[in-house]
C-alpha positions as CSV (number, residue, x, y, z in Angstrom):
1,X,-23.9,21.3,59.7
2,X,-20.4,21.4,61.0
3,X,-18.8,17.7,61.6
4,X,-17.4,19.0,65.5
5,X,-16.0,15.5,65.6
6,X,-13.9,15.4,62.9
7,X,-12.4,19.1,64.0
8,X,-11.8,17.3,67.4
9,X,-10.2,14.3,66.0
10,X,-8.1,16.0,63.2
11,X,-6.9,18.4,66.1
12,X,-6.4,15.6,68.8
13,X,-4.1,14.0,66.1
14,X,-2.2,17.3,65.0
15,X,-1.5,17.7,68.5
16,X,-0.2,14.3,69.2
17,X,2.0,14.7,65.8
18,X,3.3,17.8,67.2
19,X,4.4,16.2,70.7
20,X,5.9,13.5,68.5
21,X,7.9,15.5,66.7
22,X,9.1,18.1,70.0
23,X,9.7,15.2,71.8
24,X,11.9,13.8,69.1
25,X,13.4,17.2,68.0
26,X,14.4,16.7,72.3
27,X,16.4,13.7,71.7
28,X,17.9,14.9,68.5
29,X,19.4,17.9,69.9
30,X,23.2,18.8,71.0
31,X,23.2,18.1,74.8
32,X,23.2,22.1,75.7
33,X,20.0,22.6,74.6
34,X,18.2,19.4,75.9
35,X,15.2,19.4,78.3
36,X,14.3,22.4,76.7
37,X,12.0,21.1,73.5
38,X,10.6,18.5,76.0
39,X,8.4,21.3,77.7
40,X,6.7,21.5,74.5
41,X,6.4,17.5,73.9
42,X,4.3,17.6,77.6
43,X,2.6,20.7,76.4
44,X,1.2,19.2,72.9
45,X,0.7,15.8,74.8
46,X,-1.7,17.2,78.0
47,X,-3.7,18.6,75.0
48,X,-3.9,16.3,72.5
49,X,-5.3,14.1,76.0
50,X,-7.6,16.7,76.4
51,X,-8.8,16.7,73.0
52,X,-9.3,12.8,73.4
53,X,-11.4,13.1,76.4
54,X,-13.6,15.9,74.9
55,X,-14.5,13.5,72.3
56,X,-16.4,11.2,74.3
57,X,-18.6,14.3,75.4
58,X,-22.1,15.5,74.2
59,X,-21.8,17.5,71.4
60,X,-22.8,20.8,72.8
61,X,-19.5,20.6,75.3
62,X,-18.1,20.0,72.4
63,X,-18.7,23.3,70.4
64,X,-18.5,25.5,73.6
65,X,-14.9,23.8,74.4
66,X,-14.0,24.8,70.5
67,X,-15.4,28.4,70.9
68,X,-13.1,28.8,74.2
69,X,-10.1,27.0,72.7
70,X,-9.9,29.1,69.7
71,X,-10.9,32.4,71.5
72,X,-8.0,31.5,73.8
73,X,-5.4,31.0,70.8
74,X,-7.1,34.2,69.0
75,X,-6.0,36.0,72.4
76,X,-3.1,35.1,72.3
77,X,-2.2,36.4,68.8
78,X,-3.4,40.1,69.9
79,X,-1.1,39.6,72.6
80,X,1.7,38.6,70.7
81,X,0.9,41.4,67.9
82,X,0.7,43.9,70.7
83,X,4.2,42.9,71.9
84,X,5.7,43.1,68.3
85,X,4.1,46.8,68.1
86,X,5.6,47.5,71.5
87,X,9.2,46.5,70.3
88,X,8.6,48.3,66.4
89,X,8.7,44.8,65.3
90,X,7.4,45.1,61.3
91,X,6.0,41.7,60.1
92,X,7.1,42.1,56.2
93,X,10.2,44.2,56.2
94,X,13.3,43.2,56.6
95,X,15.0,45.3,54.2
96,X,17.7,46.6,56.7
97,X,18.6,43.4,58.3
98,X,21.5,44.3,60.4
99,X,22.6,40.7,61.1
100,X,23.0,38.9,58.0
101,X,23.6,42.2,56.1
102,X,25.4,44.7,59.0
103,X,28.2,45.0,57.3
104,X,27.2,45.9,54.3
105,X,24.9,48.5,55.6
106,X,27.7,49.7,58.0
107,X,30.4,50.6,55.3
108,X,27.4,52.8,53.7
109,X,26.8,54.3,57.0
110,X,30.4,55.2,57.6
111,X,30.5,57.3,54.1
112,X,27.3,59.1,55.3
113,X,28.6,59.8,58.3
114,X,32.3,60.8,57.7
115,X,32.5,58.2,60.1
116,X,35.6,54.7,61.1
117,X,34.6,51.4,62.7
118,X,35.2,50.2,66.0
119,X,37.8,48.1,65.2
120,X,40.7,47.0,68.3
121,X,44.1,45.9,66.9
122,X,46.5,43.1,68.1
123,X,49.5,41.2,66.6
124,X,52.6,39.2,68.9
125,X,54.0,42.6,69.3
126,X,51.2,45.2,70.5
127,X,47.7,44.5,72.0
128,X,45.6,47.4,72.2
129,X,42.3,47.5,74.1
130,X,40.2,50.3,72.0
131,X,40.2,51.8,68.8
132,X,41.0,55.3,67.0
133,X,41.2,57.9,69.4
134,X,39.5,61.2,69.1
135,X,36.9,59.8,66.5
136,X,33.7,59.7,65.2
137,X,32.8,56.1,65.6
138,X,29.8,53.7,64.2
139,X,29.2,50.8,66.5
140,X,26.1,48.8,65.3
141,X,22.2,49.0,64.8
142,X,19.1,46.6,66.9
143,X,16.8,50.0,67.5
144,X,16.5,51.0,64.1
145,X,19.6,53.8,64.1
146,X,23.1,52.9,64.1
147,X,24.5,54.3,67.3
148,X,27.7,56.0,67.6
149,X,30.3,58.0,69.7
150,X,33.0,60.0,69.8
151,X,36.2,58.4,70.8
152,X,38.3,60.2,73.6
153,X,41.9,60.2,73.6
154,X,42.8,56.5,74.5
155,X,39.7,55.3,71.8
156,X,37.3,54.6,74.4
157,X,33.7,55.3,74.3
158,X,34.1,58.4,77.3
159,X,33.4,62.0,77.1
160,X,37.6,63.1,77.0
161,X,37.4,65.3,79.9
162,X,37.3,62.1,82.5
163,X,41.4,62.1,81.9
164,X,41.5,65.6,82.4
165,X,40.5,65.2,86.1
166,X,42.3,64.3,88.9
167,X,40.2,62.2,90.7
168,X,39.0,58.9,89.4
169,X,35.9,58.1,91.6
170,X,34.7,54.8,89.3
171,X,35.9,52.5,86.5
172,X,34.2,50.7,84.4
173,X,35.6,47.1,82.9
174,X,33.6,44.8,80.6
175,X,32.9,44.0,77.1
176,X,30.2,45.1,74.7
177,X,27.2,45.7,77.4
178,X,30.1,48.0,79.5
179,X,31.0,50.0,76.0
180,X,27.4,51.2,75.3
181,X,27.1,48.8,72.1
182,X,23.7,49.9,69.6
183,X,22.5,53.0,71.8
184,X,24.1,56.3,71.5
185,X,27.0,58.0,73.4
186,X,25.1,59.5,76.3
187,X,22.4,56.3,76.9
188,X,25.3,53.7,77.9
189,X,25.9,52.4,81.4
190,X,28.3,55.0,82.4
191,X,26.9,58.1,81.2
192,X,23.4,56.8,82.6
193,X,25.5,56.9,85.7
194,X,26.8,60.2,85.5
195,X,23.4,61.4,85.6
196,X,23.0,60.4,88.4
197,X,25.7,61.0,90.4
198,X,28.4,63.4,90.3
199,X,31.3,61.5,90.2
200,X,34.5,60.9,87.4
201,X,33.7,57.9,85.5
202,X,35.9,56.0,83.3
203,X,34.3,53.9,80.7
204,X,36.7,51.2,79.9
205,X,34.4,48.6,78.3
206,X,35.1,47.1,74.8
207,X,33.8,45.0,72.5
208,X,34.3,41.0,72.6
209,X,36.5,40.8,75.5
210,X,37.0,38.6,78.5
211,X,38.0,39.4,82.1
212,X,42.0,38.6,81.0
213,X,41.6,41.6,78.6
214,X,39.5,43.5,80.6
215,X,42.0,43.5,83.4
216,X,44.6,43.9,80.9
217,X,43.2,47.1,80.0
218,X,42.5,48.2,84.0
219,X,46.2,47.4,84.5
220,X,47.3,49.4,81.0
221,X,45.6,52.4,81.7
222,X,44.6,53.3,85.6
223,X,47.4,51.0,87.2
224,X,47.6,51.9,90.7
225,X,45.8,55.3,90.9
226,X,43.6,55.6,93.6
227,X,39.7,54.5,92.4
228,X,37.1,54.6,94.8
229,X,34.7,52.0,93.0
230,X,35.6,49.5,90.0
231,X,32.2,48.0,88.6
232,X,33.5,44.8,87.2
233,X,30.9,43.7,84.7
234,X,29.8,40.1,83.7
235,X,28.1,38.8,81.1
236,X,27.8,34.8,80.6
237,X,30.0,34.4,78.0
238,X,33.2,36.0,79.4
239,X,34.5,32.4,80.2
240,X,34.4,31.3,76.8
241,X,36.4,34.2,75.8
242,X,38.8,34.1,79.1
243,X,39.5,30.7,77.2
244,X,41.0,32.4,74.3
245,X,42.4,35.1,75.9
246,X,44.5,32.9,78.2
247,X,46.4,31.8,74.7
248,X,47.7,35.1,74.1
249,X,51.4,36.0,75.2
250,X,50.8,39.7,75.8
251,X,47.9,39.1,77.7
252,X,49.5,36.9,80.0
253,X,52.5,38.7,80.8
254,X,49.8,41.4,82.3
255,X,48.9,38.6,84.9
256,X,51.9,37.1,85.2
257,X,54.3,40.2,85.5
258,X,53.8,42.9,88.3
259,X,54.7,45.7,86.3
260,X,54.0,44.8,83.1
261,X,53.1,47.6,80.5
262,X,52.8,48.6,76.9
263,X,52.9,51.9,77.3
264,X,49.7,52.8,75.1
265,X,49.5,56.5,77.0
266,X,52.8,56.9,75.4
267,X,51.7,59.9,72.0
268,X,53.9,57.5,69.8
269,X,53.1,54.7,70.6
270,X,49.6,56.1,70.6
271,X,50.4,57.1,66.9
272,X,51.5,54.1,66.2
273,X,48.4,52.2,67.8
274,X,46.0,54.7,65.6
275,X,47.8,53.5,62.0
276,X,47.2,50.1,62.8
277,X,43.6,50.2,63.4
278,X,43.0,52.5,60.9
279,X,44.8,50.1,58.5
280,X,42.4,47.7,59.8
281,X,39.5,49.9,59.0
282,X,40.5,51.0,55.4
283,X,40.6,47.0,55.0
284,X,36.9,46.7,56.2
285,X,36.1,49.3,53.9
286,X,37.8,47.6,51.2
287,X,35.6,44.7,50.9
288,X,32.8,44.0,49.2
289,X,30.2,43.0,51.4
290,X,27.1,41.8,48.9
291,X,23.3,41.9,50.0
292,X,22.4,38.0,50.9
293,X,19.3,38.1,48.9
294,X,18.2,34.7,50.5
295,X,17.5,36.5,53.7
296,X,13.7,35.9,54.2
297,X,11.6,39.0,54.2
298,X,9.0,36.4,56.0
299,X,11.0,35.6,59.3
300,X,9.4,38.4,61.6
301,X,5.9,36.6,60.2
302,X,7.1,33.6,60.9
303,X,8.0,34.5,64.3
304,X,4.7,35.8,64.7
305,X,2.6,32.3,64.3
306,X,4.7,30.4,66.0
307,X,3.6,33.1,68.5
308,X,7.3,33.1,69.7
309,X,7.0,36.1,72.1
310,X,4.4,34.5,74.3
311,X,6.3,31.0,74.5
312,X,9.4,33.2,75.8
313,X,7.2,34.5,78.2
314,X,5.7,31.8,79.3
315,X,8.8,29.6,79.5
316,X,10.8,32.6,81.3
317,X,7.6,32.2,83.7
318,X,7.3,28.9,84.4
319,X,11.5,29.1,85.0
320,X,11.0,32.0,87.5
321,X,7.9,30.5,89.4
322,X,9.1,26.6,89.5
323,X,12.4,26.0,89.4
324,X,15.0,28.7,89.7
325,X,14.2,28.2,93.7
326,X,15.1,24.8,92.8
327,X,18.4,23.6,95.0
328,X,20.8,21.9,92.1
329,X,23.8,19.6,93.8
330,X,26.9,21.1,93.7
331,X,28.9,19.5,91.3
332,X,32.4,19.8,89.4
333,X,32.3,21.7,86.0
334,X,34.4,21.7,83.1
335,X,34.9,25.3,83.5
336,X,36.2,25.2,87.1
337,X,40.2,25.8,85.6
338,X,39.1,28.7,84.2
339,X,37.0,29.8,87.3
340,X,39.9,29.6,89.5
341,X,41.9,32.0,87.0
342,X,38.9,34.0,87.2
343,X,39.4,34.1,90.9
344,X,42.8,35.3,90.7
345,X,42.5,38.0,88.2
346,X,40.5,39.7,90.9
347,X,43.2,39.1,93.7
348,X,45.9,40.8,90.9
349,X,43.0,43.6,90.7
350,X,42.8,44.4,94.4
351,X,47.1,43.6,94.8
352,X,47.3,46.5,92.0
353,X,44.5,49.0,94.0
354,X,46.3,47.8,97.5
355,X,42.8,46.9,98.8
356,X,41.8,50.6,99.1
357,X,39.2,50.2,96.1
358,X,35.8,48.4,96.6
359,X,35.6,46.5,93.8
360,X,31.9,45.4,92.8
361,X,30.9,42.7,90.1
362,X,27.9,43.4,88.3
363,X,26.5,40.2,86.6
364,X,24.2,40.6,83.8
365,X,22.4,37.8,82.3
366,X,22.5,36.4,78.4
367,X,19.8,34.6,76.5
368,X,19.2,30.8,77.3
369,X,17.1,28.1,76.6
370,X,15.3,27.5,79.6
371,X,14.9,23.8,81.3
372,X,18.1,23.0,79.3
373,X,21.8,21.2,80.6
374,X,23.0,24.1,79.4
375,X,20.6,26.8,81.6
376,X,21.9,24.3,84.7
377,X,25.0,24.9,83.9
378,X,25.3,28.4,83.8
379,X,23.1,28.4,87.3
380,X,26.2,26.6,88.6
381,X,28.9,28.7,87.2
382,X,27.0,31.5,88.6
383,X,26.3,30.1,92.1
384,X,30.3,29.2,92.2
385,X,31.4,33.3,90.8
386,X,29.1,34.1,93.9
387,X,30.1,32.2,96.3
388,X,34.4,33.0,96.1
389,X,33.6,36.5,95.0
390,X,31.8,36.9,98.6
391,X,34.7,35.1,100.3
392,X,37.0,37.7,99.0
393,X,34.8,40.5,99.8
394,X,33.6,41.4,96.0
395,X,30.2,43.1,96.2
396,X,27.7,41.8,93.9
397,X,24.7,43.5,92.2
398,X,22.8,41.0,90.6
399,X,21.3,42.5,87.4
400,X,19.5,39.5,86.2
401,X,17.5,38.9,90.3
402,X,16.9,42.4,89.5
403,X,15.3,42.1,86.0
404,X,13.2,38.6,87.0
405,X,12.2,40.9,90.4
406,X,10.8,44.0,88.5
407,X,9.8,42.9,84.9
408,X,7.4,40.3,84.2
409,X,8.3,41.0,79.9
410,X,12.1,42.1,80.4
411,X,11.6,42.6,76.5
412,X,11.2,46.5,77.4
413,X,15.1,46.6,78.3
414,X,16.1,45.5,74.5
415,X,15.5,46.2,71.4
416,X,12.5,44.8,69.5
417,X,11.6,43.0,72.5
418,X,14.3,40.7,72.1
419,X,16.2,39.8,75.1
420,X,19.1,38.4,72.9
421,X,20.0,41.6,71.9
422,X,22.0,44.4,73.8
423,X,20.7,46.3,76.0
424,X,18.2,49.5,74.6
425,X,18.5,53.1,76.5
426,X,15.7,51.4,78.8
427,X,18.3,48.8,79.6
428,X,21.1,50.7,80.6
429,X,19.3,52.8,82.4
430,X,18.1,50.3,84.8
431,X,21.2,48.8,85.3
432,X,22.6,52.3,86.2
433,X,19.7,52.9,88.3
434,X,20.5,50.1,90.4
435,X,24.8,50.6,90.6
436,X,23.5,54.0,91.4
437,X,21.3,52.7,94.7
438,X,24.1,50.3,95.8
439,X,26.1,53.3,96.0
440,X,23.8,55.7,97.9
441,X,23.5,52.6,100.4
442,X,26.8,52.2,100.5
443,X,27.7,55.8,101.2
444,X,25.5,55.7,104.1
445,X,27.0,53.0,106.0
C-alpha cells in the first residue's frame, strides 16, 4: 500500500527547502534584481503550509489532494511543451547556438552567402553611423535563418530608391529593433510600414546606439529637410548607452555645434568610410572563432522542467493585474543627468526641423525581472520620458501598454517565445500596425 504520509511529508519538506533557498538566493542577489526571487520564497512557503495542513487530514483527502496536485503540475507541463512547439523550441539540439557560438557560425554564413558583416566604424577622426553601402549584409539569427539585407547607398538597412525621392514623409531613428535586426529586409518596422501606407520612409536605425548617435545620424544625413513624421524609437537601454556616447568628441560636437557635419554624403568620403569598415570586416573574418564545446546541449530541457515559460507568464500576470496600477512616489534617480540631456537632444531635434515636423517617440519595452528594484526603476525612468516628452508636445505610442493590452503570451512577437530576444516578423508587424493607426488618426484631425 502506498505510505500517502510519507509522500506528504517528504513533499511538505522539499517545498519548505525550496522557499529556503529562493528566499535566500533573494538576499544574495545584486540589488537590481531583488524582490524578484522572493515571489518564489512566498510561493514554495503557501504550499509547503498547505502540505502541512493536509497532513492532519483523513487519508482519503489525502490521496484525492495528491491526484489533483500532480494532475495540476502534469498540466502544466503540456502547457509549457505546447509553448516550446509554438516557438520551434527543440529540447535536445542545440547544435546552432547562435549566442555562445554566433560568430563562428556567422563567418561560415558570410562565405555561403558572398556576403560582409554589419559592422559601423569610428576612430577620433570619423564616426560613421552604418556600414558598407550598396551590400549584401548578414545581421544575425533567433528564428532559425540568419536574416539579411541589402545595404542602400549610405549603408543603411533601406530599399535605395527612398534617396531618390524628393519628399521625405517619415524617418526612422533607433538602434537594433529600428534596423530590422534577425528578420529579413522586407519584415522590419519600416518596410512593415510601407505596406501600409504610401509614404517615403527612411530607415535610419542601427545597431547598439543611443539617442546621442541616433541624433547624430538624423543631423548627418536629413539635416533640415522638410520630414513630415520622425518616429523616435526607444528601447530601455538607450540610457546606458547615451552614457557612453556622451564620452565621444565627435558625437558631441553634433549637439553642441549648430552646423556641425562630417560630410558622410560626400562619394569620397563615402569611399573612404567603405575601406574602413571593410577593413573592420576582413579583421572579423580573420579570426578564429572556435566551437565552445561546453555549451550544454541540455539547456532547452532544462528550461523545460523548471517549466520556465509558465513562471514568465505567470509572473508577467501577476505584474499586469496587481501592481503595474500601483502609484510609486516620485523620487530622484541616478539617471536624471542623463534624462535631462535626453530632454535636450529632442529640443536640438525640433530646433533643426524648425517645429514643422511632428516628432513621435515610440517606446518599446526590454526584458525584466519583475517585482525587482530594478523593474521600479525603469517604471520611473519611463513615467519621467513621459511626462517632459508631453510637455514639449512629443507624441507617444506606447508599444509595451500596447503589447500587455492585446497579448496575454507576448511570446508570439519573438522568436522562440522568448521575449528577450528581437522582435520576429510578428513583432514588427504590430508595432507598425499601431504607428500606422496613430497616423490615420492623426490625419483625420
Amino acid at each position: 500500500m502506498i505510505n500517502v504520509n510519507k509522500i506528504i511529508t517528504v513533499l511538505f519538506f522539499g517545498l519548505l527547502s525550496a522557499a529556503l533557498f529562493f528566499l535566500f538566493k533573494d538576499l544574495k542577489t545584486e540589488v537590481s534584481l531583488q524582490g524578484y526571487y522572493k515571489i518564489y520564497f512566498y510561493f514554495f512557503l503557501i504550499l509547503s503550509i498547505l502540505f502541512f495542513i493536509i497532513i492532519f487530514f483523513r487519508r482519503t483527502i489525502k490521496i484525492y489532494f495528491l491526484i489533483i496536485f500532480f494532475s495540476f503540475i502534469g498540466s502544466l507541463y503540456l502547457i509549457e511543451l505546447y509553448i516550446f512547439n509554438a516557438g520551434n523550441i527543440k529540447l535536445l539540439d542545440r547544435s546552432l547556438d547562435n549566442w555562445e557560438n554566433k560568430f563562428h557560425f556567422l563567418q561560415k554564413e558570410i562565405i555561403k552567402e558572398n556576403a560582409y558583416s554589419a559592422f559601423s566604424y569610428d576612430d577620433e577622426n570619423i564616426f560613421s553611423f552604418s556600414g558598407l553601402q550598396n551590400s549584401k549584409i548578414l545581421m544575425c539569427n533567433e528564428s532559425g535563418y540568419w536574416a539579411k539585407y541589402k545595404s542602400d547607398r549610405h549603408g543603411f538597412n533601406n530599399p535605395d530608391q527612398v534617396w531618390k525621392k524628393k519628399d521625405i514623409d517619415i524617418v526612422f531613428i533607433g538602434d537594433s529593433a529600428t534596423k530590422g535586426e534577425c528578420v529579413n529586409q522586407g519584415d522590419e518596422l519600416p518596410s512593415q510600414l510601407r505596406k501600409l501606407q504610401d509614404m517615403n520612409i527612411i530607415n535610419l536605425g542601427w545597431q547598439a546606439t543611443g539617442p546621442l548617435r541616433q541624433f547624430a545620424a538624423y543631423k548627418e544625413f536629413i539635416g533640415n529637410k522638410k520630414t513630415k513624421y520622425i518616429f523616435w524609437v526607444y528601447f530601455e537601454n538607450d540610457l546606458d548607452d547615451l552614457a557612453i556616447e556622451k564620452n565621444n568628441k565627435i558625437l558631441m560636437k553634433y549637439f553642441n555645434q549648430k552646423n556641425f557635419n562630417q560630410n558622410l554624403k560626400n562619394e569620397a568620403i563615402k569611399k573612404t568610410v567603405y575601406n574602413l569598415v571593410m577593413s573592420k570586416h576582413n579583421e572579423f573574418m580573420k579570426k578564429d572563432y572556435e566551437i565552445n564545446k561546453n555549451v550544454s546541449p541540455y539547456s532547452n530541457l532544462i528550461n523545460y522542467i523548471k517549466l520556465y515559460k509558465i513562471r514568465q507568464l505567470a509572473l508577467r500576470s501577476l505584474q499586469k493585474n496587481f501592481y503595474d496600477n500601483k502609484i510609486t512616489e516620485e523620487k530622484n534617480l541616478p539617471e536624471d543627468e542623463l534624462l535631462n540631456f535626453y530632454f535636450n537632444l529632442f529640443d536640438k531635434l525640433k530646433e533643426l526641423t524648425n517645429n514643422d515636423t511632428q516628432i513621435v517617440l515610440v517606446y518599446l519595452p526590454r526584458e525584466k525581472y519583475t517585482f525587482t528594484s530594478g523593474f521600479n526603476n525603469y517604471s520611473q525612468i519611463k513615467k519621467k520620458i513621459f511626462f517632459n516628452l508631453k510637455k514639449k508636445n512629443i507624441d507617444i505610442i506606447d508599444i509595451e501598454k500596447e503589447i500587455n493590452d492585446n497579448f496575454f503570451n507576448p511570446g508570439y512577437l519573438y522568436p522562440k517565445q522568448h521575449v528577450g530576444m528581437h522582435f520576429n516578423e510578428n513583432g514588427y508587424r504590430f508595432v507598425a500596425d499601431k504607428i500606422n493607426e496613430y497616423i490615420i488618426q492623426k490625419n483625420l484631425k
